[in-house]
PDB file of N, CA, C, O and CB in Angstrom:
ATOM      1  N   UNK A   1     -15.570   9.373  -1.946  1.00  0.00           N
ATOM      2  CA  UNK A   1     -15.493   8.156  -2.739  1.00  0.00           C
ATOM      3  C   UNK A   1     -16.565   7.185  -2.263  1.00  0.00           C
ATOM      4  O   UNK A   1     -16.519   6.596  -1.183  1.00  0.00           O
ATOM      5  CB  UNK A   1     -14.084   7.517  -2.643  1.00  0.00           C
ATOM      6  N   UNK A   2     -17.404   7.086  -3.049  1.00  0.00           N
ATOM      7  CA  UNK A   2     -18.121   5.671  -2.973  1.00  0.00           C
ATOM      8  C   UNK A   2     -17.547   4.137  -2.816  1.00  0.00           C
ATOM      9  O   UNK A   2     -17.288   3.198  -3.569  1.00  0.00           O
ATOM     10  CB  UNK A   2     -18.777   5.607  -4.128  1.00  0.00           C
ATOM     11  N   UNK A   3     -17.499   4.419  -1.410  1.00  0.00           N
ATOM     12  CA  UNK A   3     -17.234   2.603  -0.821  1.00  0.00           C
ATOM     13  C   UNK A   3     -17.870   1.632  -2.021  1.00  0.00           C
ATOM     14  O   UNK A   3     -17.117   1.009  -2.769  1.00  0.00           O
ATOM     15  CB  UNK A   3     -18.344   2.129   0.985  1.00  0.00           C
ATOM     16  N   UNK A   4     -18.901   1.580  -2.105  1.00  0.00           N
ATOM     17  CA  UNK A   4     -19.204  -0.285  -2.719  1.00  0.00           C
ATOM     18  C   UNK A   4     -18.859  -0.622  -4.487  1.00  0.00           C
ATOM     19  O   UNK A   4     -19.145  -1.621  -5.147  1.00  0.00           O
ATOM     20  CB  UNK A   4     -21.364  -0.725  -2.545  1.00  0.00           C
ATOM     21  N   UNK A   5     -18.092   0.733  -4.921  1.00  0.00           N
ATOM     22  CA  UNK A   5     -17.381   0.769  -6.394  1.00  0.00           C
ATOM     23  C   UNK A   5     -16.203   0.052  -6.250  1.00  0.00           C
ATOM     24  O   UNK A   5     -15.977  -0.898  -6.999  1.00  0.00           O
ATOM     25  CB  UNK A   5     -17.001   2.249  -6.988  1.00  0.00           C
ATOM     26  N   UNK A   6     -15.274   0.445  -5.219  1.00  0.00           N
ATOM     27  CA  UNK A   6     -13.930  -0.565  -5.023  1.00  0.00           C
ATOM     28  C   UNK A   6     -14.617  -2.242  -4.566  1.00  0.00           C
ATOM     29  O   UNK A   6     -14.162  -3.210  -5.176  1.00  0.00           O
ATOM     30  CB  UNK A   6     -12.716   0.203  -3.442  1.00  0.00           C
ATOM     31  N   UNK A   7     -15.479  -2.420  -3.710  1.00  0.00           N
ATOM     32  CA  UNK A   7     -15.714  -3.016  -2.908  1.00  0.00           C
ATOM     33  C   UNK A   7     -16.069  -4.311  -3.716  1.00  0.00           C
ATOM     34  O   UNK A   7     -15.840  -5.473  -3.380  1.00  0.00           O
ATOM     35  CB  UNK A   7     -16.541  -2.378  -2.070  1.00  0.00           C
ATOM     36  N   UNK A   8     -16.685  -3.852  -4.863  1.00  0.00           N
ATOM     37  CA  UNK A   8     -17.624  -4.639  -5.709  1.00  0.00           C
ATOM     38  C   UNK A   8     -16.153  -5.135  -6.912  1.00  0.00           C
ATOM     39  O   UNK A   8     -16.050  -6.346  -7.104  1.00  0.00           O
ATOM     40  CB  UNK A   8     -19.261  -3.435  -6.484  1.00  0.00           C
ATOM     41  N   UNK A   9     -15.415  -4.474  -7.432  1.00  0.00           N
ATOM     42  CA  UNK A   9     -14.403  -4.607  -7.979  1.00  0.00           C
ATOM     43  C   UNK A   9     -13.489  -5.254  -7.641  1.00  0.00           C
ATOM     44  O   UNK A   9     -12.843  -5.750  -8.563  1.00  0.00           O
ATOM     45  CB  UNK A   9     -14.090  -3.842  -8.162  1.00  0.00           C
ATOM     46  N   UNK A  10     -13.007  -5.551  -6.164  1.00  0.00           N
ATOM     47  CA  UNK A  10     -12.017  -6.338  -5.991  1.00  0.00           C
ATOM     48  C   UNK A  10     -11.592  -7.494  -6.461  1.00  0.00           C
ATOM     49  O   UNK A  10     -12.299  -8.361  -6.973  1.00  0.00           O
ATOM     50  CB  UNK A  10     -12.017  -6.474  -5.165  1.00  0.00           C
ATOM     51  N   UNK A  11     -10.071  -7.534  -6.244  1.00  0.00           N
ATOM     52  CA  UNK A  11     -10.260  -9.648  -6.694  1.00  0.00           C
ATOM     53  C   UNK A  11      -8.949  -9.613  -6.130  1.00  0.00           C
ATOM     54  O   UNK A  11      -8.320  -8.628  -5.742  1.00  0.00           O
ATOM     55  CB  UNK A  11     -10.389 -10.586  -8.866  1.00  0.00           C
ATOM     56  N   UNK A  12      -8.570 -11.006  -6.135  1.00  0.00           N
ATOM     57  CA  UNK A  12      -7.476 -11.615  -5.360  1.00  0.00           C
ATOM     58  C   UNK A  12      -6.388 -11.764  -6.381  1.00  0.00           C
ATOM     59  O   UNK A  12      -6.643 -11.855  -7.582  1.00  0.00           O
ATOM     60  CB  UNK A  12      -7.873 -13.023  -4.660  1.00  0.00           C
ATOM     61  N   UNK A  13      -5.176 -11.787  -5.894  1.00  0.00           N
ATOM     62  CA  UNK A  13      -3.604 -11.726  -6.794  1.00  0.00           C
ATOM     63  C   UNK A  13      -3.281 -12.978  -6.191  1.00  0.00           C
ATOM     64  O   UNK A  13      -3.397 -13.117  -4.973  1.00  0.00           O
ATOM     65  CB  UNK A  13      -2.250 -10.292  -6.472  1.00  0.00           C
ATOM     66  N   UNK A  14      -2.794 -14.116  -7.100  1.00  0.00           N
ATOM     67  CA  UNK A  14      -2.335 -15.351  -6.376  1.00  0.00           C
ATOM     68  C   UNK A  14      -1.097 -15.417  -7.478  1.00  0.00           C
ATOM     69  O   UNK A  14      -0.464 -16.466  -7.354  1.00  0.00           O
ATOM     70  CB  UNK A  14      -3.564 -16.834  -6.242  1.00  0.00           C
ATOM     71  N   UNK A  15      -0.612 -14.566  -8.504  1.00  0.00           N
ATOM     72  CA  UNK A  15       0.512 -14.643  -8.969  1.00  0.00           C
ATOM     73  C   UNK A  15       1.199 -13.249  -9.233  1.00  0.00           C
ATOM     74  O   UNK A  15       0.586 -12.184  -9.156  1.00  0.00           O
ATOM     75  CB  UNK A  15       0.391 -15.429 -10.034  1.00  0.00           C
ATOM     76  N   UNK A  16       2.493 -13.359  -9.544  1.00  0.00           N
ATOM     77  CA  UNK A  16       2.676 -12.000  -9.304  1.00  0.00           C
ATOM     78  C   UNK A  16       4.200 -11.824 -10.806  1.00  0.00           C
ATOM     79  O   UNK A  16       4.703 -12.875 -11.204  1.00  0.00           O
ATOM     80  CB  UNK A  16       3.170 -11.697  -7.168  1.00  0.00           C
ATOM     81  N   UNK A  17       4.468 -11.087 -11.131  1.00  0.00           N
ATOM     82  CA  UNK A  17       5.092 -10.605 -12.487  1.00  0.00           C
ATOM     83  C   UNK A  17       6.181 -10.310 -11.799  1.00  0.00           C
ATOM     84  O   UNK A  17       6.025  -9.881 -10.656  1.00  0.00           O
ATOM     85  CB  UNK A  17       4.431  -9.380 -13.430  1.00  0.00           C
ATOM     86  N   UNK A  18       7.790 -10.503 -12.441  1.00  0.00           N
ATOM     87  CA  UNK A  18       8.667 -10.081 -11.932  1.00  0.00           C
ATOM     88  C   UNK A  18       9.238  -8.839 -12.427  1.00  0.00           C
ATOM     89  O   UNK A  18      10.452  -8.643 -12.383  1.00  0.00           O
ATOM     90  CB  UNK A  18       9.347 -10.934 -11.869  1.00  0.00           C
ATOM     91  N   UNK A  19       8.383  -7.958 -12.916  1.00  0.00           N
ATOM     92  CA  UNK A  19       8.388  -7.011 -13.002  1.00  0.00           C
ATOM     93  C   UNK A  19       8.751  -6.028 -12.083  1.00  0.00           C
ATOM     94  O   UNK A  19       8.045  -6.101 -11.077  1.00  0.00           O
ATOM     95  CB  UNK A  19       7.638  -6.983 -13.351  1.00  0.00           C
ATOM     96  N   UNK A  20       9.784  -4.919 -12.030  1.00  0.00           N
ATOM     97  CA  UNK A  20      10.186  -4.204 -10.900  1.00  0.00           C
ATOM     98  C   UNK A  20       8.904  -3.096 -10.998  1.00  0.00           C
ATOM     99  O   UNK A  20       8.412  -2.663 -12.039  1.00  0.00           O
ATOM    100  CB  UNK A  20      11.877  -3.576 -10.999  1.00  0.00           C
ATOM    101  N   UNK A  21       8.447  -2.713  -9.386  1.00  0.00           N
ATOM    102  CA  UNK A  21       7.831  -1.596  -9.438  1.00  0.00           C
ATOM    103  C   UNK A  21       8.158  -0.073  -9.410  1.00  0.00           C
ATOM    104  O   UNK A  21       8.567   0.465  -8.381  1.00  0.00           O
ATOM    105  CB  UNK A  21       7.240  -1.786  -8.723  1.00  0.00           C
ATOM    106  N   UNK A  22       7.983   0.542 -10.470  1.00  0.00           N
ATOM    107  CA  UNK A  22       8.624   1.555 -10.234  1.00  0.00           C
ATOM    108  C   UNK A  22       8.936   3.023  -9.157  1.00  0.00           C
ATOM    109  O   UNK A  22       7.972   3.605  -8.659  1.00  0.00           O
ATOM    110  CB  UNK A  22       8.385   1.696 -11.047  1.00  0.00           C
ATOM    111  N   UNK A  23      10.329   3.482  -8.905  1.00  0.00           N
ATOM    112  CA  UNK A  23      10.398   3.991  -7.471  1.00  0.00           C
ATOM    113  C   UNK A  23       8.755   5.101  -7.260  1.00  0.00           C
ATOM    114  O   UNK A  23       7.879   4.848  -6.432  1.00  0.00           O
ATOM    115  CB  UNK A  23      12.190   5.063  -7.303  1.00  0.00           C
ATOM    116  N   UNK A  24       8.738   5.838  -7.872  1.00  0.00           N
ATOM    117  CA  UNK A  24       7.222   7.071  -8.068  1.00  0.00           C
ATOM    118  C   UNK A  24       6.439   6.460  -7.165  1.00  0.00           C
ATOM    119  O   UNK A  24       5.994   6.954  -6.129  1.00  0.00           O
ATOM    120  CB  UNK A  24       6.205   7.215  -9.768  1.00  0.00           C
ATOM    121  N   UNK A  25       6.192   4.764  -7.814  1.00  0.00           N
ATOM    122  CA  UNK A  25       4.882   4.130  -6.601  1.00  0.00           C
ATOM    123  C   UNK A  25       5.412   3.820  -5.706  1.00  0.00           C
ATOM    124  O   UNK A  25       4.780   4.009  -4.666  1.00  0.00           O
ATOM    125  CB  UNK A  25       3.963   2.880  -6.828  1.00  0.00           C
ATOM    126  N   UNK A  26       6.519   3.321  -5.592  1.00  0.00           N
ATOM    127  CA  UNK A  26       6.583   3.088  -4.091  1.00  0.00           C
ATOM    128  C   UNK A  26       6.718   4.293  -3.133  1.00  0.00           C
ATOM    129  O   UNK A  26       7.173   3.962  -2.038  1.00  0.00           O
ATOM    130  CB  UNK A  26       7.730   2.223  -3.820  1.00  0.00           C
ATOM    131  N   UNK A  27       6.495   5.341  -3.241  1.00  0.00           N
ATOM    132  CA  UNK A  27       7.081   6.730  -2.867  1.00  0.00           C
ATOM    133  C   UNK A  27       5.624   7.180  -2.424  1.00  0.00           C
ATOM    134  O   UNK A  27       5.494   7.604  -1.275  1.00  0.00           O
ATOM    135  CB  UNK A  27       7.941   7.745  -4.228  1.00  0.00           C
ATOM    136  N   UNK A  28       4.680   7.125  -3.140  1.00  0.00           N
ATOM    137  CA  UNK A  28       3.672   6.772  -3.056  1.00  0.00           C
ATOM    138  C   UNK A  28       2.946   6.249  -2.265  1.00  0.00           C
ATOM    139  O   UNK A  28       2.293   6.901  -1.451  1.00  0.00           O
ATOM    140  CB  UNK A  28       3.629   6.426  -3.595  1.00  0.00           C
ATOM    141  N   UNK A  29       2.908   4.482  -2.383  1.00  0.00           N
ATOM    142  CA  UNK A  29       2.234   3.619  -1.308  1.00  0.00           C
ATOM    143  C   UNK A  29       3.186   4.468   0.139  1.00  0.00           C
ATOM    144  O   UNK A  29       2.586   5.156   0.965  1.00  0.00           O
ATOM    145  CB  UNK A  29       2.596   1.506  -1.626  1.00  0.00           C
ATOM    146  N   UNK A  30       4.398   4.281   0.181  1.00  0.00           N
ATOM    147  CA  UNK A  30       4.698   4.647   1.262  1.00  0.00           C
ATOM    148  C   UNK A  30       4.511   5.961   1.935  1.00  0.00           C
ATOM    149  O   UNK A  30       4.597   5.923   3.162  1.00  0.00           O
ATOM    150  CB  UNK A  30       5.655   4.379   1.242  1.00  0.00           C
ATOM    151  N   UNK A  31       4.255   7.200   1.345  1.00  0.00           N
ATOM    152  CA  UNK A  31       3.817   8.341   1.723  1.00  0.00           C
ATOM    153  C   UNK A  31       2.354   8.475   2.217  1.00  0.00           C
ATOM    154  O   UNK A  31       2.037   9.422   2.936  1.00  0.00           O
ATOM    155  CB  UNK A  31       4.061   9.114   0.732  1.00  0.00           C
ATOM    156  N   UNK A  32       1.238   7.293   1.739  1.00  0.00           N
ATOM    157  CA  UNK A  32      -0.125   7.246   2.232  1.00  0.00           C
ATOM    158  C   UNK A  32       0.214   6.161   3.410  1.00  0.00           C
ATOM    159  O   UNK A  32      -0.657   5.887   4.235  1.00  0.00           O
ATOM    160  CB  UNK A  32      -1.363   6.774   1.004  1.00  0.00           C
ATOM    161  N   UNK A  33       1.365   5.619   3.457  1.00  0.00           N
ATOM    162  CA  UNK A  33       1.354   4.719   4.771  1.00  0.00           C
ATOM    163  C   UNK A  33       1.818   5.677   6.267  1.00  0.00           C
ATOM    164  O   UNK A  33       1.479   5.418   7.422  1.00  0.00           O
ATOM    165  CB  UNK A  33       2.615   3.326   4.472  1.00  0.00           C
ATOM    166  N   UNK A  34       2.672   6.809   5.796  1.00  0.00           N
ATOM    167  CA  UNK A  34       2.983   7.673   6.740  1.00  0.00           C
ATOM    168  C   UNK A  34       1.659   8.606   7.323  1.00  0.00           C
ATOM    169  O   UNK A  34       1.403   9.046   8.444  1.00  0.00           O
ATOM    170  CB  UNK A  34       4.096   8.493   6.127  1.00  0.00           C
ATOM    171  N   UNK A  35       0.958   8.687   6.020  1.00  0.00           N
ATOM    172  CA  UNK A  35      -0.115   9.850   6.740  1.00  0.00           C
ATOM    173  C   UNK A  35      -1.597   8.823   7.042  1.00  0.00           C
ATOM    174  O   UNK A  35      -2.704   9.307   7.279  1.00  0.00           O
ATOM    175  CB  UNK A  35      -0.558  11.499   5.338  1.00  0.00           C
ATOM    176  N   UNK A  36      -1.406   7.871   6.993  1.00  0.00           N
ATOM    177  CA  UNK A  36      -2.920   7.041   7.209  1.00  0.00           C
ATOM    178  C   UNK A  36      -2.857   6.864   8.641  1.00  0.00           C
ATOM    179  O   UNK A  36      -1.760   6.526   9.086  1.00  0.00           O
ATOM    180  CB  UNK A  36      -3.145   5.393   6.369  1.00  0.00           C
ATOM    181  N   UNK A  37      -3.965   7.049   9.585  1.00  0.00           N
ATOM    182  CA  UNK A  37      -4.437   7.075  11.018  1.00  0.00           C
ATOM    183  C   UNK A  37      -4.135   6.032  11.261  1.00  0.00           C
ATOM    184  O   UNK A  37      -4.246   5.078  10.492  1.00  0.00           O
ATOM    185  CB  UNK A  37      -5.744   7.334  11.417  1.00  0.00           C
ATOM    186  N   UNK A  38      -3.576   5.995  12.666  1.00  0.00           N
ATOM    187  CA  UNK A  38      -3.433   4.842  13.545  1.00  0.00           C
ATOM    188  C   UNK A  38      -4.141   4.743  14.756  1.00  0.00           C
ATOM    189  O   UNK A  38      -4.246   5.751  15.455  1.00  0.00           O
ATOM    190  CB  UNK A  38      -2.206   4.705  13.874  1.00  0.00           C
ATOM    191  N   UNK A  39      -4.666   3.627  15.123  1.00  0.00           N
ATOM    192  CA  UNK A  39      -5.559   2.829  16.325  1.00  0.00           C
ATOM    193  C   UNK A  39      -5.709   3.819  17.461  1.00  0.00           C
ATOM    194  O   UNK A  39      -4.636   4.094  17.998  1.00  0.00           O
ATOM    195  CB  UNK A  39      -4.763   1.356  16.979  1.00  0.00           C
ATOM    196  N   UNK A  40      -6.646   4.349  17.900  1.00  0.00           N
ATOM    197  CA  UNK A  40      -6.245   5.303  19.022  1.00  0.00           C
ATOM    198  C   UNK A  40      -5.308   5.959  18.870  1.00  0.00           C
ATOM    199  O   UNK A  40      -4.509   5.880  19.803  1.00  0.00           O
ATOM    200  CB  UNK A  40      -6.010   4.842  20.109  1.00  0.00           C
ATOM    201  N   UNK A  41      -5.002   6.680  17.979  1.00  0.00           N
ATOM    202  CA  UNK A  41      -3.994   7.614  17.597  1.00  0.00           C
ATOM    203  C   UNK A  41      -2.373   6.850  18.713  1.00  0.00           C
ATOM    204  O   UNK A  41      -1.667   7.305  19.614  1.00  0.00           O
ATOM    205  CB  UNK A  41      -4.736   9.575  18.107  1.00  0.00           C
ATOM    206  N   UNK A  42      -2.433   5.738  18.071  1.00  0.00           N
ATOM    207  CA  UNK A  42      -0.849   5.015  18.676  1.00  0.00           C
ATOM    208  C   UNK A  42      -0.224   5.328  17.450  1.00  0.00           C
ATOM    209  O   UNK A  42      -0.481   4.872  16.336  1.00  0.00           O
ATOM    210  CB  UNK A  42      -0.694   3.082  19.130  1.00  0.00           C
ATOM    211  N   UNK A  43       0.766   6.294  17.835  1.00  0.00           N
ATOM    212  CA  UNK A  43       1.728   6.971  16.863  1.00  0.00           C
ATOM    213  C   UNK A  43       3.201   6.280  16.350  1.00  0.00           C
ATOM    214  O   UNK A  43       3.718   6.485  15.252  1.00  0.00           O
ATOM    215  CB  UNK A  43       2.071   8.276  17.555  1.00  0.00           C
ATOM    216  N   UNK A  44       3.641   5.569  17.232  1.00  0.00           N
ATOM    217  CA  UNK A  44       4.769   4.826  16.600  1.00  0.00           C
ATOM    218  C   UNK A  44       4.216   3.215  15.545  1.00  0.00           C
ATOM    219  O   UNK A  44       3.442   2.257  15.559  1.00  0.00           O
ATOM    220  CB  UNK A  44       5.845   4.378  18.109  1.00  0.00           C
ATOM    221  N   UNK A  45       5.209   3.823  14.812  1.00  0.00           N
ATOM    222  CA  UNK A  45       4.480   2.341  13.743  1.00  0.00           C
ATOM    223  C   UNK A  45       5.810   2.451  12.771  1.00  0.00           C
ATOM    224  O   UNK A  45       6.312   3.531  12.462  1.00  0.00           O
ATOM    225  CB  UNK A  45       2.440   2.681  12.560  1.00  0.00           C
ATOM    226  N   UNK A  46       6.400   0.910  12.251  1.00  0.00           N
ATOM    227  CA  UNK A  46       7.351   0.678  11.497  1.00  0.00           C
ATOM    228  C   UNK A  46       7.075   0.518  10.037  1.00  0.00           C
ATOM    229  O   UNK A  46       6.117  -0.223   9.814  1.00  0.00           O
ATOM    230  CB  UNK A  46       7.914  -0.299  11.985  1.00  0.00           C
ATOM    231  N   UNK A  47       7.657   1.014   8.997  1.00  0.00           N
ATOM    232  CA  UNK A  47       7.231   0.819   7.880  1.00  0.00           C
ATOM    233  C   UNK A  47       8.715   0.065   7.450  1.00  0.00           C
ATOM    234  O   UNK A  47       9.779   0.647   7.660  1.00  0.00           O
ATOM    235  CB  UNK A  47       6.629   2.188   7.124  1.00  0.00           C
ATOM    236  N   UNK A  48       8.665  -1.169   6.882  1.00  0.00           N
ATOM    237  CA  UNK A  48       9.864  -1.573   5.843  1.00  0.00           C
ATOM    238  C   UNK A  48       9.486  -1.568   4.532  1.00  0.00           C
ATOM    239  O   UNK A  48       8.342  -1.723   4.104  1.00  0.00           O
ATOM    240  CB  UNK A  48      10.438  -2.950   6.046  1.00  0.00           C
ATOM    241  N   UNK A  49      10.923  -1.303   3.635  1.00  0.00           N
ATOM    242  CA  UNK A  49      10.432  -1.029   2.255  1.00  0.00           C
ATOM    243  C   UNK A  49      11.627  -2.176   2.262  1.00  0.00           C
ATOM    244  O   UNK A  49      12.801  -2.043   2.607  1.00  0.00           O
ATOM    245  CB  UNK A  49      10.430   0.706   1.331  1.00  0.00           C
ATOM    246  N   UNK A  50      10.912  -3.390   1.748  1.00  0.00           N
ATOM    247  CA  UNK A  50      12.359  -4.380   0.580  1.00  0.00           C
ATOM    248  C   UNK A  50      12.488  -4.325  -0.334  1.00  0.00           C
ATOM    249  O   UNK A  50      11.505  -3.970  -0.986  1.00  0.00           O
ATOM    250  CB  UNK A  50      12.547  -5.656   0.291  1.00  0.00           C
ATOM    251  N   UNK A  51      13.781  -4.627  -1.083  1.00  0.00           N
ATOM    252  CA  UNK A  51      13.699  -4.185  -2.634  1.00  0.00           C
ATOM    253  C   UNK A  51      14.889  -5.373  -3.062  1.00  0.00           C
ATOM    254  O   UNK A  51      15.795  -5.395  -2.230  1.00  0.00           O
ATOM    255  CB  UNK A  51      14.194  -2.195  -3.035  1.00  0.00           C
ATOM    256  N   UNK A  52      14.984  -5.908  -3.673  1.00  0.00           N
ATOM    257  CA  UNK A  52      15.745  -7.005  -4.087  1.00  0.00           C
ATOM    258  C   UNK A  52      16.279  -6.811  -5.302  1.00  0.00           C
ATOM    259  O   UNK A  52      15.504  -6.904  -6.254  1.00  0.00           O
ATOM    260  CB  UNK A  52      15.066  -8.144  -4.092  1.00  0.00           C
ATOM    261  N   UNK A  53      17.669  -6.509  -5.560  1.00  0.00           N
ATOM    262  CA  UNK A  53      17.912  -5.884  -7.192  1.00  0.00           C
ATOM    263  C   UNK A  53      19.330  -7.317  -7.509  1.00  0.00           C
ATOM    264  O   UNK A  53      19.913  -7.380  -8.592  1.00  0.00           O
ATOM    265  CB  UNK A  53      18.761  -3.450  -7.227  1.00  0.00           C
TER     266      UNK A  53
END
């Protein structure tokens, strides 16, 4: 993947939809949070998922 395509695209969220996200993505974000590298391979790391229904 070409770094400066996202890079150049970004923008900032300063409001947000109360729209629920659906479970698929969060299953998702959180499955690339389990396998994404950590600092000197420091292996313990906490993930919280909140969900407010």
């Amino acid at each position: 993947m070409d770094f400066l395509k996202p890079a150049q695209e970004r923008y900032s969220v300063r409001s947000f939809s109360d729209k629920a996200v659906e479970q698929e993505k969060i299953d998702l974000i959180l499955k690339a949070a389990q396998l994404a590298p950590t600092a000197v391979n420091y292996q313990p790391q906490k993930i919280y998922q909140c969900t407010d229904h």
